[in-house]
Biopython code that builds the backbone (N, CA, C, O; Angstrom):
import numpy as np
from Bio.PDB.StructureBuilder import StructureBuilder

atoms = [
    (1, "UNK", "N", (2.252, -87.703, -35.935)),
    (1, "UNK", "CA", (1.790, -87.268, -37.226)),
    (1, "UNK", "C", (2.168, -88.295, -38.280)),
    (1, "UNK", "O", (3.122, -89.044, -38.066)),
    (2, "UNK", "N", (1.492, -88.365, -39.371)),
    (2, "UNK", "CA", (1.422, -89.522, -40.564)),
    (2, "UNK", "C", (1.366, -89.089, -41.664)),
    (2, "UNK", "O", (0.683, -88.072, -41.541)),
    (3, "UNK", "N", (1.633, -89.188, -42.653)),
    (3, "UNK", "CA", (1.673, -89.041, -43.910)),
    (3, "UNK", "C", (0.297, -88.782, -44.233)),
    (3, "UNK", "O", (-0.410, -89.747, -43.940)),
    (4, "UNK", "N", (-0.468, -87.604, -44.845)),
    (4, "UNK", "CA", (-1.682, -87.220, -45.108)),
    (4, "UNK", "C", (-2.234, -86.301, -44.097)),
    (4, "UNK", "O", (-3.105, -85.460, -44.320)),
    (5, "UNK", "N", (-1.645, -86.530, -42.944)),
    (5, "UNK", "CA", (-2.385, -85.566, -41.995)),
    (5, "UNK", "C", (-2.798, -83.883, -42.559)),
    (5, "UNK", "O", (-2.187, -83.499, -43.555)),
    (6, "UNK", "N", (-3.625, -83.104, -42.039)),
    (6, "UNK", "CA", (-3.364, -82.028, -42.260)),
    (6, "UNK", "C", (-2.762, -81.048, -40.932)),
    (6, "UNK", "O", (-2.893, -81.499, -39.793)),
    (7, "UNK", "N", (-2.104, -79.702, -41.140)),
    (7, "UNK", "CA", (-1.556, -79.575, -39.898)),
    (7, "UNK", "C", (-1.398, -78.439, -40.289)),
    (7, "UNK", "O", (-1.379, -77.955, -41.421)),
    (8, "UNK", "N", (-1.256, -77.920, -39.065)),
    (8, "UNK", "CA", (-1.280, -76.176, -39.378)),
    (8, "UNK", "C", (0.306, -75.688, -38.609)),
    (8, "UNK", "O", (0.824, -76.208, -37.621)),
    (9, "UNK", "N", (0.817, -74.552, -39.420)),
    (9, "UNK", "CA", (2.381, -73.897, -38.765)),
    (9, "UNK", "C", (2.007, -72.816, -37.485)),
    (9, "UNK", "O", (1.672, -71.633, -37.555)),
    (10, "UNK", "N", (2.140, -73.428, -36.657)),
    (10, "UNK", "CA", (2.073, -72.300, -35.207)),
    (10, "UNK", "C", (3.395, -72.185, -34.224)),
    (10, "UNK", "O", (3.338, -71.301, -33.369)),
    (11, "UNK", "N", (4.462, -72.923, -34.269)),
    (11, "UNK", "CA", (4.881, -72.822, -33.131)),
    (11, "UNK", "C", (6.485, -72.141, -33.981)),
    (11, "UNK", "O", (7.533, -72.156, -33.336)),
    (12, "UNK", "N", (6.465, -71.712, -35.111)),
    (12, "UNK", "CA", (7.626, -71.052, -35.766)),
    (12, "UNK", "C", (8.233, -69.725, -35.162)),
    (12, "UNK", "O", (7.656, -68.640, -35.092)),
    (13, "UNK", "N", (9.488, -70.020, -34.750)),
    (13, "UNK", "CA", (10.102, -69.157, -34.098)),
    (13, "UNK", "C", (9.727, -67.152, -34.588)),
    (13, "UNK", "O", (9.150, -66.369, -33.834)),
    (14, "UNK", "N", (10.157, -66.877, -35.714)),
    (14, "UNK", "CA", (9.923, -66.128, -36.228)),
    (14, "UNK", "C", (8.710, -65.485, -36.595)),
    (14, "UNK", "O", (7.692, -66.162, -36.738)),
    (15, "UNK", "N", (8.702, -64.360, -36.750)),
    (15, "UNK", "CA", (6.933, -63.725, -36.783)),
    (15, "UNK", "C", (7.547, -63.029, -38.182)),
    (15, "UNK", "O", (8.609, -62.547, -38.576)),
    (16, "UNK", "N", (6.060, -63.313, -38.721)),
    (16, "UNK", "CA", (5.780, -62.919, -40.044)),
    (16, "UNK", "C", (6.488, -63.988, -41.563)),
    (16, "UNK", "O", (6.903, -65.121, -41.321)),
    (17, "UNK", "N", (6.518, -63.552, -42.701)),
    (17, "UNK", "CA", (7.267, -64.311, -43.725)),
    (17, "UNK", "C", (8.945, -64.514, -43.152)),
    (17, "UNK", "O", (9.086, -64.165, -41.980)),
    (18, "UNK", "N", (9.916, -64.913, -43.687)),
    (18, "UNK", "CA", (11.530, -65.587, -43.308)),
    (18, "UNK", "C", (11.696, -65.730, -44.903)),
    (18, "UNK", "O", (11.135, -65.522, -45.979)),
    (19, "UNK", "N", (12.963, -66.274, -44.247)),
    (19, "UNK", "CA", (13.918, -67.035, -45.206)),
    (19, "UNK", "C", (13.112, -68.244, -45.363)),
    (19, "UNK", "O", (13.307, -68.945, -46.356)),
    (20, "UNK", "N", (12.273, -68.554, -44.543)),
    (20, "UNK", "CA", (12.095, -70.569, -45.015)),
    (20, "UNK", "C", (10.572, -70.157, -45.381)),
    (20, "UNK", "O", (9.745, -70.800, -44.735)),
    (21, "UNK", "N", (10.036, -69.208, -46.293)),
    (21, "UNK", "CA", (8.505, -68.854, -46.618)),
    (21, "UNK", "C", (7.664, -69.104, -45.687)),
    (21, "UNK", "O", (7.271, -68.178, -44.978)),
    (22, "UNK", "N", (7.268, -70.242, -45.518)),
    (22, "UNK", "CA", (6.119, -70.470, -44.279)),
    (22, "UNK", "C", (6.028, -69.791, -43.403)),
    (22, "UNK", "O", (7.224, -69.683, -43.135)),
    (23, "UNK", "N", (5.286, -68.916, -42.338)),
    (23, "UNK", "CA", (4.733, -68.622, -41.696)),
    (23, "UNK", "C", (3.998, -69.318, -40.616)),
    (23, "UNK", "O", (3.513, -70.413, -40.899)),
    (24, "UNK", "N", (3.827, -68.797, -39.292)),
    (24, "UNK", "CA", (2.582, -69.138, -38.236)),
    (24, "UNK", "C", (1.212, -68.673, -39.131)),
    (24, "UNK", "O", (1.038, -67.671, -39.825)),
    (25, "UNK", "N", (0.141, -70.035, -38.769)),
    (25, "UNK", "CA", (-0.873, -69.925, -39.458)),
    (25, "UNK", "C", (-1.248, -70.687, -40.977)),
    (25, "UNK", "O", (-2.345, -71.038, -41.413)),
    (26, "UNK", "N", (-0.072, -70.775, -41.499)),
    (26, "UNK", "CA", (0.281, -71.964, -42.431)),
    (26, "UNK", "C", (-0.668, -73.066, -42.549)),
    (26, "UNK", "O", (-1.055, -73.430, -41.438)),
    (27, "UNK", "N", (-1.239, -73.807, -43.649)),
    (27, "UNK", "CA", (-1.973, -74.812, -43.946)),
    (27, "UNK", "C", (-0.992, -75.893, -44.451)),
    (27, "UNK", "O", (0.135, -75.579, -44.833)),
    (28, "UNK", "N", (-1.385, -77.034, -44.450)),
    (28, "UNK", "CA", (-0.602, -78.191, -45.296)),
    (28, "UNK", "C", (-1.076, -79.371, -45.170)),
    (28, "UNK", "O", (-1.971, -79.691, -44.388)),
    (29, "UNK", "N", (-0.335, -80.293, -46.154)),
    (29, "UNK", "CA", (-0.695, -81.842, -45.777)),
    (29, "UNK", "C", (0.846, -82.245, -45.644)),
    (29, "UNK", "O", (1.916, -81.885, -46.133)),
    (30, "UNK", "N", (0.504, -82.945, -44.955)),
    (30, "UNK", "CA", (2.124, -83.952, -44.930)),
    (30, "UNK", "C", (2.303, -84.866, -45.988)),
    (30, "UNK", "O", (1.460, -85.640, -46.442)),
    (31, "UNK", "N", (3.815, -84.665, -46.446)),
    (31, "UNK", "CA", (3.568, -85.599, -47.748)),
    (31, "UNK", "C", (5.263, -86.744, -47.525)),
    (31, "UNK", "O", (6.043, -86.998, -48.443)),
    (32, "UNK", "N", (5.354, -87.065, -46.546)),
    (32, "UNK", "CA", (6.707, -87.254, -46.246)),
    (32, "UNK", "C", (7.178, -86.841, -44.835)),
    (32, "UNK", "O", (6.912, -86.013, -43.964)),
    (33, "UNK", "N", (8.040, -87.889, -45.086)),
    (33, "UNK", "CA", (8.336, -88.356, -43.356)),
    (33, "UNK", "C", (10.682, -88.127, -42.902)),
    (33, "UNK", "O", (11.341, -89.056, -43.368)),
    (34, "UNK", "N", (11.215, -87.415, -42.405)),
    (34, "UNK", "CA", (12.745, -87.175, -42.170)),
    (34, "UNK", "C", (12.548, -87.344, -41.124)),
    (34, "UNK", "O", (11.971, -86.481, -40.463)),
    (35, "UNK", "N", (13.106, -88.957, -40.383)),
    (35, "UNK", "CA", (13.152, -88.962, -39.136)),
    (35, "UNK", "C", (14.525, -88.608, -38.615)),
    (35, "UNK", "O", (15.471, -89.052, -39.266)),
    (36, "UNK", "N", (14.839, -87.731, -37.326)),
    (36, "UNK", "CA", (16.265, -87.789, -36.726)),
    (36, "UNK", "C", (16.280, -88.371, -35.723)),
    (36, "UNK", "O", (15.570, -89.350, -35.496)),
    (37, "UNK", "N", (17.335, -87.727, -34.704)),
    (37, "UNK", "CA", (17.204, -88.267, -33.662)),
    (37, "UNK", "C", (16.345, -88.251, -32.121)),
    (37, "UNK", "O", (16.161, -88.959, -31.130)),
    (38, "UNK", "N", (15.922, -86.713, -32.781)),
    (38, "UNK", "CA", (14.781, -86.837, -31.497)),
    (38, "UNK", "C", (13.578, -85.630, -32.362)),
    (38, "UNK", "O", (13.750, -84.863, -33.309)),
    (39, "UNK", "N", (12.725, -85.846, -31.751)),
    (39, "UNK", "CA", (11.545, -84.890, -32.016)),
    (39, "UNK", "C", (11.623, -83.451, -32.739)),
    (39, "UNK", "O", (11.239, -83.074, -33.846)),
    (40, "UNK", "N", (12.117, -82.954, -31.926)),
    (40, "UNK", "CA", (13.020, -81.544, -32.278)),
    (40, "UNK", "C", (13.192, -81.231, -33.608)),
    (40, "UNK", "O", (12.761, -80.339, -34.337)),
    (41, "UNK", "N", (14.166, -82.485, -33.798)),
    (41, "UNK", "CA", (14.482, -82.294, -35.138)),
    (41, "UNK", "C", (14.506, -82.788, -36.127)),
    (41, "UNK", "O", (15.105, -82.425, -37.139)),
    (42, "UNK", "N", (13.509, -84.157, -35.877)),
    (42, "UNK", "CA", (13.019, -84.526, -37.087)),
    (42, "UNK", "C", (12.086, -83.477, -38.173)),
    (42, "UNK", "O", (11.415, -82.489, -37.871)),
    (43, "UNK", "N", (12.248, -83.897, -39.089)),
    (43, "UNK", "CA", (11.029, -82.878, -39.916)),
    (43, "UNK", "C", (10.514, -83.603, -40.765)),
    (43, "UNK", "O", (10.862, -84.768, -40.959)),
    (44, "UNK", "N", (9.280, -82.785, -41.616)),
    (44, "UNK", "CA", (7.988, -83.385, -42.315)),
    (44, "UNK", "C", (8.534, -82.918, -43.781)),
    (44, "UNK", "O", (9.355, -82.011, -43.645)),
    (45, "UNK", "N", (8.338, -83.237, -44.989)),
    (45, "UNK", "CA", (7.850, -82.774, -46.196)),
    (45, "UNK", "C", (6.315, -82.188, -46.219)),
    (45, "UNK", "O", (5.318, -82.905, -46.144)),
    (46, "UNK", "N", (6.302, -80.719, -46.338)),
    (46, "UNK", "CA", (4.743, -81.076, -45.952)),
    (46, "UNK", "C", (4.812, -79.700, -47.275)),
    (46, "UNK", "O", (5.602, -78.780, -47.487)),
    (47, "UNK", "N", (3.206, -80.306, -48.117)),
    (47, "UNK", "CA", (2.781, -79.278, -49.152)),
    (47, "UNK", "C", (1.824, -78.020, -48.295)),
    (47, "UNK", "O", (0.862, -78.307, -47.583)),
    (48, "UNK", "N", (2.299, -76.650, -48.528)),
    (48, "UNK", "CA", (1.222, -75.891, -48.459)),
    (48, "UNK", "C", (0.474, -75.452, -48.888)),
    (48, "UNK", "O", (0.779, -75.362, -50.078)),
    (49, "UNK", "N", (-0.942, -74.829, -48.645)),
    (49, "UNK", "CA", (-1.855, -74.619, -49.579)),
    (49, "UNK", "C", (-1.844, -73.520, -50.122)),
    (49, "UNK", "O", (-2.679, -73.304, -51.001)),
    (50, "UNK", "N", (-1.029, -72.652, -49.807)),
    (50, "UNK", "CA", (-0.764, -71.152, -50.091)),
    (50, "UNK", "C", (-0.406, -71.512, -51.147)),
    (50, "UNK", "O", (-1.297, -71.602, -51.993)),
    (51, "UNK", "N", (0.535, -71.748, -51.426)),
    (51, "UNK", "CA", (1.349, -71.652, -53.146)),
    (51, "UNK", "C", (1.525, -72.809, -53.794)),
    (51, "UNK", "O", (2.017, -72.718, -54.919)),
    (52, "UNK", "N", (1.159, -74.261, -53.242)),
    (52, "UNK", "CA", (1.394, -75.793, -53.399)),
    (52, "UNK", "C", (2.397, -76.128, -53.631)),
    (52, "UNK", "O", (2.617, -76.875, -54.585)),
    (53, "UNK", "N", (3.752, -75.479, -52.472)),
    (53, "UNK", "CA", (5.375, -76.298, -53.427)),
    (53, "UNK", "C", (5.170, -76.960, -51.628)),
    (53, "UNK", "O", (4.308, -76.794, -50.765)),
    (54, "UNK", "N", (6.240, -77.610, -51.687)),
    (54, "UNK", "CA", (7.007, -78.643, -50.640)),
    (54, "UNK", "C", (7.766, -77.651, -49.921)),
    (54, "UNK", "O", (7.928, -76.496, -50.315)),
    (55, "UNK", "N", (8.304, -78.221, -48.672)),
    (55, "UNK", "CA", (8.823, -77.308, -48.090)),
    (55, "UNK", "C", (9.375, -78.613, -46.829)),
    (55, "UNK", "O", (8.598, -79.442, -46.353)),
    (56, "UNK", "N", (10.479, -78.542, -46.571)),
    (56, "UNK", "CA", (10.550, -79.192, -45.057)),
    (56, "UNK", "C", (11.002, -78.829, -43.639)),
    (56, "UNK", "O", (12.130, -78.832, -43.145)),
    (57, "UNK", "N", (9.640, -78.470, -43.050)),
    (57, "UNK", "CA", (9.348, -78.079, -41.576)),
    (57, "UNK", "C", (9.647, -78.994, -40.484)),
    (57, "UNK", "O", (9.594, -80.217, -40.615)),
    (58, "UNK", "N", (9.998, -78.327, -39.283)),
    (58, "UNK", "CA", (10.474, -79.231, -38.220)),
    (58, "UNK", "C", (9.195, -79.661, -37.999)),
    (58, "UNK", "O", (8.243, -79.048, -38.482)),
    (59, "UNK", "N", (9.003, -81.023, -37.067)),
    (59, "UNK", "CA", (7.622, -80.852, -36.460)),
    (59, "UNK", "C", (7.394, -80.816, -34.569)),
    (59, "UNK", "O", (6.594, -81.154, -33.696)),
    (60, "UNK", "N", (8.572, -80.228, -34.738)),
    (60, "UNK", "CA", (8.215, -79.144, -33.377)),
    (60, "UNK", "C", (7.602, -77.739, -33.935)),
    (60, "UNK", "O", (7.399, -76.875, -33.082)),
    (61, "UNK", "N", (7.314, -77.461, -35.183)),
    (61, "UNK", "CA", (6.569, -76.164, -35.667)),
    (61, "UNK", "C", (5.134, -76.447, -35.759)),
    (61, "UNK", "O", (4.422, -75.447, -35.669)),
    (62, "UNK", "N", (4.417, -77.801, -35.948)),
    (62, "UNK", "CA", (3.391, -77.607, -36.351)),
    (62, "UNK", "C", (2.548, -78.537, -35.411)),
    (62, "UNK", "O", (3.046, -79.303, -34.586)),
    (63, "UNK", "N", (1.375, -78.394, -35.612)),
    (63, "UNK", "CA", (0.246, -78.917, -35.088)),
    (63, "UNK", "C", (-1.257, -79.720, -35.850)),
    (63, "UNK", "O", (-2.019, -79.139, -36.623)),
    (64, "UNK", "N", (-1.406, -81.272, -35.352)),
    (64, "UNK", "CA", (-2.382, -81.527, -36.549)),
    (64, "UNK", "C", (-3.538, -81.126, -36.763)),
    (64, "UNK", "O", (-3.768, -80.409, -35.789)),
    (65, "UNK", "N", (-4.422, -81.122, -37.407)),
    (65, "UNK", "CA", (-5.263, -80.366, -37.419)),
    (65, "UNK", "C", (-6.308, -81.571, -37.249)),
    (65, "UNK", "O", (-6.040, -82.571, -37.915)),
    (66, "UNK", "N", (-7.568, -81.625, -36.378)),
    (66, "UNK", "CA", (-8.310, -82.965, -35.757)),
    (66, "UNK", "C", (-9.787, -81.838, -36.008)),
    (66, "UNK", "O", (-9.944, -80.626, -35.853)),
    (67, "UNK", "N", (-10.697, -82.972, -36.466)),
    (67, "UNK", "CA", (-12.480, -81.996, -36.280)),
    (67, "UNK", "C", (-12.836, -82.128, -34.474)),
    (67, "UNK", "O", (-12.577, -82.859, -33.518)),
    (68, "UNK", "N", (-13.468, -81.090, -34.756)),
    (68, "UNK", "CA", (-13.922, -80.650, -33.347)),
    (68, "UNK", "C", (-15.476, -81.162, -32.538)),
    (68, "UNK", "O", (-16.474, -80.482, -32.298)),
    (69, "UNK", "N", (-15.124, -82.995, -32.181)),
    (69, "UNK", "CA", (-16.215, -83.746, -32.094)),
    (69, "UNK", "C", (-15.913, -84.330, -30.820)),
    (69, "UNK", "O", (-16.690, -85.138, -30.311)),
]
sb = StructureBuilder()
sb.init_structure("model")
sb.init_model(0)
sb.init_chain("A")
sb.init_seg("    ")
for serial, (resi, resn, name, xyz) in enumerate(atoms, 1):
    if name == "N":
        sb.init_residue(resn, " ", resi, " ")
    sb.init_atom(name, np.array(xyz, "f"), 0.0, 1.0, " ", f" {name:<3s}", serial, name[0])
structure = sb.get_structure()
């Protein structure tokens, strides 16, 4: 994933709203990049379209979003 992508929240442990707002089903763009040490647990800055604040998601939660060609 890259900076701009769009990507959707599916693989979030929790069902329904949390403590960390986002949800499975979630829209966003990536706006920012937290690399660690492995996959897991690096995470994204990514804006959602629900309410437009920032938020930073693992990206073992999400998935990019690609047209269907």
């Amino acid at each position: 994933m890259e900076i701009g992508d769009l990507v959707t929240i599916n693989n979030a442990p929790f069902e329904g709203k949390s403590l960390f707002v986002y949800e499975n089903g979630d829209i966003g763009v990536i706006r920012g990049m937290v690399r660690g040490m492995s996959r897991s647990y690096s995470t994204c800055v990514v804006m959602l379209f629900k309410d437009f604040n920032e938020y930073h998601i693992p990206m073992a939660y999400m998935k990019k979003m690609e047209a269907p060609c």
